[in-house]
FIDREN-613557 format. One line per 4 residues: number of its first residue (from 1); for each residue x, y, z of C-alpha. Coordinates in nm, 2 decimals. Example, Ala and Ser with C-alpha at 12.3 -4.5 7.8 and 13.67 -1.06 7.14 Angstrom:
BEGIN
1	1.23:-0.45:0.78 | 1.37:-0.11:0.71
% end
This chain:
BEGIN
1	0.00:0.00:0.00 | 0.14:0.32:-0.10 | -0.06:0.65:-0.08 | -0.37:0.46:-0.08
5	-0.65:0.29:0.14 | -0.67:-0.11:0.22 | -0.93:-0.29:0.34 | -0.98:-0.63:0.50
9	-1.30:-0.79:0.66 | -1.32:-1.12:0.82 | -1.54:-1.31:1.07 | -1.50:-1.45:1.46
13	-1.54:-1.83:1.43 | -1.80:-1.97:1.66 | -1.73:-2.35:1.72 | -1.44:-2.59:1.63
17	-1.54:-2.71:1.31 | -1.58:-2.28:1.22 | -1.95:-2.33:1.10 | -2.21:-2.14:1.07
21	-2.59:-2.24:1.02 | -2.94:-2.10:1.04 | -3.01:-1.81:1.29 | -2.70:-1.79:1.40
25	-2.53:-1.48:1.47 | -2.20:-1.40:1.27 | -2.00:-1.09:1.34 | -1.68:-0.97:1.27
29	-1.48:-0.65:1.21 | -1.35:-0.46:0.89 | -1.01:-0.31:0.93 | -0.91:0.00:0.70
33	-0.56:0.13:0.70 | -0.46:0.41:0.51 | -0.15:0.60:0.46 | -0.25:0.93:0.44
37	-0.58:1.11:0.57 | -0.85:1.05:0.38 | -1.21:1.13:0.28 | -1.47:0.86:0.19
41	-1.83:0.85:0.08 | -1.94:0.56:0.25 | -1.83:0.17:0.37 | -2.10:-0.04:0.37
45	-2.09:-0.49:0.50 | -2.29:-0.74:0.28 | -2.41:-1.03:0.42 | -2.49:-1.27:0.06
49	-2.59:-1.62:0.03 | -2.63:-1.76:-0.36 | -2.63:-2.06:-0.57 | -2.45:-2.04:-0.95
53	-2.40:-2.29:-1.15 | -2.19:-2.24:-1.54 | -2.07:-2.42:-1.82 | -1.96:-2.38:-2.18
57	-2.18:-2.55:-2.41 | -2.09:-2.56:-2.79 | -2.04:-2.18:-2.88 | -2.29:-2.12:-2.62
61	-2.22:-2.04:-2.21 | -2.52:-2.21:-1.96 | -2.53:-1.96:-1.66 | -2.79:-1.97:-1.38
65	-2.82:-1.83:-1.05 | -3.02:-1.82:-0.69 | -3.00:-1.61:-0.44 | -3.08:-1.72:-0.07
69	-3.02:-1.30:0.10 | -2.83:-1.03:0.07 | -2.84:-0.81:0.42 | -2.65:-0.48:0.42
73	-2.54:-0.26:0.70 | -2.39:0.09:0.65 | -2.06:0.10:0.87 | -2.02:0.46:0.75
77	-2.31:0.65:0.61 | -2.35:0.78:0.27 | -2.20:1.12:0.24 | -2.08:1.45:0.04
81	-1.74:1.47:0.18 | -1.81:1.48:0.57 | -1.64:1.17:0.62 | -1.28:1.20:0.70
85	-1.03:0.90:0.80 | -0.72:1.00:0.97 | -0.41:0.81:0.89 | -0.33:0.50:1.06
89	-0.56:0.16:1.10 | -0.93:0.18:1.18 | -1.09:-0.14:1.30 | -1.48:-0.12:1.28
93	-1.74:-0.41:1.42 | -2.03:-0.55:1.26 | -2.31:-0.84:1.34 | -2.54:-1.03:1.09
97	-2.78:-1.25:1.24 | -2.83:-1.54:0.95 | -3.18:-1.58:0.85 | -3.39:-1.82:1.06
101	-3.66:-1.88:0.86 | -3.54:-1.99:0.52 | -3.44:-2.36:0.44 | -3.11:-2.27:0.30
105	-2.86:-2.50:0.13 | -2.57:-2.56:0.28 | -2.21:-2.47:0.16 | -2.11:-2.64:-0.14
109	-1.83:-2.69:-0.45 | -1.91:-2.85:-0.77 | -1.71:-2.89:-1.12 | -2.00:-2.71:-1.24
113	-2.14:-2.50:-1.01 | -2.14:-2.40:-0.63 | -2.33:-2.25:-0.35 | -2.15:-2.01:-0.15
117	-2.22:-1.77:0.19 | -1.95:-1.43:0.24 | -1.93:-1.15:0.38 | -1.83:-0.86:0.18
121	-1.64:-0.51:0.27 | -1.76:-0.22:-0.01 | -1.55:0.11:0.06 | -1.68:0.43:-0.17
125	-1.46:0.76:-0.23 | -1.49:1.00:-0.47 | -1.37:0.99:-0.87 | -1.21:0.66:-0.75
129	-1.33:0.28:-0.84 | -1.46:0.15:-0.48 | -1.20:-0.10:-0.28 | -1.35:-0.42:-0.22
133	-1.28:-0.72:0.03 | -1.48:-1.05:0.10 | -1.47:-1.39:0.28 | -1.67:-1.67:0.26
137	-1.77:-1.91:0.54 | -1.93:-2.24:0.56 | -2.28:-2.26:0.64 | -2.43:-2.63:0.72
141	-2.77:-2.76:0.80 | -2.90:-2.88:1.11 | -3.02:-3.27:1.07 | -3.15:-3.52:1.31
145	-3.25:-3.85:1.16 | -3.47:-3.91:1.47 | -3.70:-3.62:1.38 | -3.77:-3.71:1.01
149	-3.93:-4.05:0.96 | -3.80:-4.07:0.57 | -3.47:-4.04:0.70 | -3.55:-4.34:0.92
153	-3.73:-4.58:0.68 | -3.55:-4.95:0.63 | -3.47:-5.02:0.26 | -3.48:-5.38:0.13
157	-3.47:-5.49:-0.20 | -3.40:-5.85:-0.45 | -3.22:-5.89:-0.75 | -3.22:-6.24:-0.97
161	-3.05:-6.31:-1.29 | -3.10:-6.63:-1.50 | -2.97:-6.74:-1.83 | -2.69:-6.58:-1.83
165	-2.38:-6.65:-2.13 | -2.11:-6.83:-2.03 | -2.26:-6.94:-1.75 | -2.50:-7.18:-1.65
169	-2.75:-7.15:-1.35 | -2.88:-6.81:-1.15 | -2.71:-6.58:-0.91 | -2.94:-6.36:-0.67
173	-2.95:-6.14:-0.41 | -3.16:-5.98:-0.10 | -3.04:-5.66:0.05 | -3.13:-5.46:0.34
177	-3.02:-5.15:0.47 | -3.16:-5.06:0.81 | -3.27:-4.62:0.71 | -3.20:-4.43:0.42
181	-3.06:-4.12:0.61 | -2.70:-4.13:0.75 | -2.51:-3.87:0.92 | -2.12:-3.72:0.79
185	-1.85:-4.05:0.89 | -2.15:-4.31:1.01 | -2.11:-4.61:0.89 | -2.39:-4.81:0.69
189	-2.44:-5.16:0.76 | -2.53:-5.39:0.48 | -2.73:-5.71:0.51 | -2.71:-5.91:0.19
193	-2.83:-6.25:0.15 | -2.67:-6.38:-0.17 | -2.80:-6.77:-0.36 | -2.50:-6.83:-0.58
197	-2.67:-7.12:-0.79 | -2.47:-7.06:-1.11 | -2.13:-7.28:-1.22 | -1.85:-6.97:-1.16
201	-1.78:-6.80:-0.83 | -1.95:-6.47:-0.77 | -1.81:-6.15:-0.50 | -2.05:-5.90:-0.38
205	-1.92:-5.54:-0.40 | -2.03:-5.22:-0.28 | -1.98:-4.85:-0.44 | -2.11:-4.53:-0.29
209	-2.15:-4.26:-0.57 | -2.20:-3.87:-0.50 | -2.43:-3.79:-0.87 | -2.47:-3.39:-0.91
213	-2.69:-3.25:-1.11 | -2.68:-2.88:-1.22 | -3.00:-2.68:-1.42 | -2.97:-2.41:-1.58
217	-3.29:-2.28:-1.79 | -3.39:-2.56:-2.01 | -3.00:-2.66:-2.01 | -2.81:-2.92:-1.78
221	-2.50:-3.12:-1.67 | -2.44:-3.38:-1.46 | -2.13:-3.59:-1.31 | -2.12:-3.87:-1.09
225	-1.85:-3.94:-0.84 | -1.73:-4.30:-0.65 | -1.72:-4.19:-0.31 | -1.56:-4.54:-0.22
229	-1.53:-4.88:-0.31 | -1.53:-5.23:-0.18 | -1.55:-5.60:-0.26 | -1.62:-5.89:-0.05
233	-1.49:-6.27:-0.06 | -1.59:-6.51:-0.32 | -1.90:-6.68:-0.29 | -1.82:-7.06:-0.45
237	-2.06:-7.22:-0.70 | -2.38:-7.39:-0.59 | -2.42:-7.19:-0.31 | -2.58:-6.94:0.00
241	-2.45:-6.69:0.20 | -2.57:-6.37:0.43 | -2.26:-6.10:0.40 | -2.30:-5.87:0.67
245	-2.07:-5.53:0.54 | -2.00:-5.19:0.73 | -1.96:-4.94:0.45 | -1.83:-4.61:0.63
249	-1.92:-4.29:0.48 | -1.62:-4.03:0.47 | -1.64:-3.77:0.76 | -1.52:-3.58:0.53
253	-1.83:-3.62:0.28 | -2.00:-3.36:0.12 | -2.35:-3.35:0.21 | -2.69:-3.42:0.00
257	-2.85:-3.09:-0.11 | -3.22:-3.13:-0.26 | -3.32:-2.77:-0.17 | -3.19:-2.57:-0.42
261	-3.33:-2.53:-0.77 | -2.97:-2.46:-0.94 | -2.79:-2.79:-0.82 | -2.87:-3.10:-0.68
265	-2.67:-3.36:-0.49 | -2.77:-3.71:-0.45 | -2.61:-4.01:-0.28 | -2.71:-4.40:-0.41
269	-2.55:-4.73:-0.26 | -2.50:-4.95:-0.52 | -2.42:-5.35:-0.42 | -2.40:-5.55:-0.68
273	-2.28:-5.96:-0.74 | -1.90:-5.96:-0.99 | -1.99:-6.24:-1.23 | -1.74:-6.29:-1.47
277	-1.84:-6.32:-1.84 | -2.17:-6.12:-1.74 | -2.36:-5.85:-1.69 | -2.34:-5.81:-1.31
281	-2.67:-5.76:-1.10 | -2.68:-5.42:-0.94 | -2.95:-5.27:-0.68 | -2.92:-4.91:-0.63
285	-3.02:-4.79:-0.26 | -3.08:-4.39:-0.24 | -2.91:-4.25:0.06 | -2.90:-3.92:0.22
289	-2.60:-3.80:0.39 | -2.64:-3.50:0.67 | -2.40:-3.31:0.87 | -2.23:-3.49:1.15
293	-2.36:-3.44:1.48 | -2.20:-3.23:1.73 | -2.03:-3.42:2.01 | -2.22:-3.34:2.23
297	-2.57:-3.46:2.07 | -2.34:-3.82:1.96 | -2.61:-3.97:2.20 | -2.88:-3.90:1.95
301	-2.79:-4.13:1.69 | -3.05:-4.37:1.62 | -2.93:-4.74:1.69 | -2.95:-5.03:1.37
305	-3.25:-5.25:1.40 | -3.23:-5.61:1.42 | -3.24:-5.73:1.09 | -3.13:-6.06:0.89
309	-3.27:-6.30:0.57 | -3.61:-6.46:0.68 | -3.52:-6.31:1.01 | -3.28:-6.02:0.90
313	-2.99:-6.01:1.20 | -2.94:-5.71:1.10 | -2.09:-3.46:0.26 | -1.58:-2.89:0.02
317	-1.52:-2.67:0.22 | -1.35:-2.61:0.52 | -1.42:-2.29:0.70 | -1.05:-2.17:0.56
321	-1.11:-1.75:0.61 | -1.18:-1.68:0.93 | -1.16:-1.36:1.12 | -0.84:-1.47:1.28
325	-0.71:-1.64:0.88 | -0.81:-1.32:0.74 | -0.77:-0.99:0.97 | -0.47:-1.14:1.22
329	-0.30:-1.22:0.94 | -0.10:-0.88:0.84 | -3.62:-1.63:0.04 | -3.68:-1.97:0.07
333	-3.56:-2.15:-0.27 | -3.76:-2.32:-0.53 | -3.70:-2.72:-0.55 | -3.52:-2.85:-0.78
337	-3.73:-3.02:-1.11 | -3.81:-3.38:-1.06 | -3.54:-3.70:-1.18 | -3.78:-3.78:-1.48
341	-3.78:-3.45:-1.58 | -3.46:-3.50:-1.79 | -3.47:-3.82:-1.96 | -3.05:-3.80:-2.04
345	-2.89:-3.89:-1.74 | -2.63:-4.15:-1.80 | -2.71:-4.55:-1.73 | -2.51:-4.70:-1.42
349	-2.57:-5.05:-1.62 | -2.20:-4.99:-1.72 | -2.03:-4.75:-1.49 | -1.81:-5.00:-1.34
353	-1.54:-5.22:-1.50 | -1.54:-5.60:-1.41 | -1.26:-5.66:-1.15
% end
């Protein structure tokens, strides 16, 4: 800085994992420092929360956008020349209180799009281009599996494939999944009761896939991600087995976002049965991931059924700028359109190689 004004804003972190999520309060201070004396017209803080997504497509660019708020406070009010800033550093507060009662989506990153939160630092003076500074920061949504009975509901579904080339016999397979909502790093217990009655060896194997889905106008783009990826031990020809499998979900995991009209993010468990020389059977199990409890409401996480066969036995961004990263350092969206209402969306029927 050298005959001039600079500006900084940034944000006091209010838990551990520096998160922020509905109705909470955010404040944080702007700091100017300028090397001579000074007169400005205004400095104003922004509050924004928006969704954009973006892609080129042909000749063409695909651009859509939501926005969640924008709340602004004047830190120094609009004037003709009264406002006068003495050399030196000049540290000034602020506090946004994040709206309460608007089911925002939580912080995201995409190839194609993202949803972002920030907190922006305008300074106006006179005949000169106005001096900008802004931070992001992470908001997440508050989940409890206990409180929404989809998130609870068991999944169970069979599979059976006969006639298959190269190989004689059938292969089948009964899954269960004990609820379809699971929190950030839980882990997912799989019931699967596999008939191997077909003359070659057959290994279960499960893949969790993060699918995105971005919308812009009539226009769209998708991409699909393997989360992770296991296989189980050989089944032998002619015959039965119940494979019980812990599939843990990254704590690390991006979160499933179905409430904003811009982007979507989905989760689906997909087990299938590797049979060599054919098309594998596959059963897809949709699965919504939330953020991870606090540790202090651990005691809240609903405990696994009973289950078994007959008798079952049974989600980009870390909170990186801060107030101490950054200054120590010197309406209710619409949902998104409906799966079938794009009839493009690639097949998984041959996502995976064969092992």
């Amino acid at each position: 800085m050298f005959g001039g004004v600079e500006i900084k804003v940034g944000y006091n972190p209010i838990n551990e994992r520096n998160t922020f999520t509905c109705g909470d309060r955010l404040s944080g201070e702007v700091e100017l420092a300028s090397a001579t004396k000074c007169t400005v017209q205004s400095l104003i803080v922004k509050l924004k929360g928006k969704g954009v997504v973006g892609w080129y497509n042909g000749d063409d660019t695909a651009l859509a956008g939501e926005e969640y708020f924008s709340i602004k406070q004047e830190i120094i009010h609009e004037s003709k020349g009264n406002n006068v800033i003495d050399q030196g550093c000049h540290v000034y507060p602020f506090t946004f209180q994040i709206p309460a009662d608007r089911d925002l989506p939580p912080s995201f990153r995409g190839s194609y799009g993202k949803i972002k939160y920030s907190v922006e630092a305008v300074l106006s003076r006179s005949m000169r281009m106005d001096s900008k500074a802004k931070t992001e920061f992470t908001l997440i949504q508050n989940g409890n599996l206990n409180s929404d009975p989809i998130m609870m509901a068991p999944q169970q579904q069979a599979i059976e494939k006969k006639g298959m080339v190269f190989t004689s016999g059938s292969v089948g397979m009964h899954v269960n999944i004990a609820r379809t909502g699971f929190y950030q790093g839980e882990d997912i217990q799989v019931v699967a009761s596999i008939q191997n009655r077909s003359s070659r060896e057959v290994k279960p194997k499960f893949c969790l896939y993060r699918e995105c889905r971005y919308f812009a106008g009539d226009d769209f783009n998708f991409e699909r991600k393997s989360i992770l990826k296991e296989v189980g031990d050989p089944i032998p020809p002619s015959a039965s087995q119940t494979v019980t499998r812990t599939i843990t979900i990254p704590p690390d995991t991006s979160v499933s976002i179905l409430n904003s009209y811009v982007l979507k993010v989905e989760y689906k468990l997909q087990v299938s049965l590797d049979v060599k020389y054919a098309i594998d059977p596959k059963l897809m199990f949709p699965i919504t991931i939330l953020p991870a409890l606090p540790e202090s409401d651990e005691e809240q996480r609903p405990a696994y059924p009973a289950y078994g066969f007959l008798a079952f036995a049974n989600s980009d961004m870390p909170g990186e700028n801060s107030f101490l990263h950054v200054l120590r350092s010197t309406g209710r969206s619409t949902p998104p359109p409906p799966y079938g209402t794009y009839d493009m969306y690639p097949s998984l029927a041959n996502f995976d190689g064969k092992s």
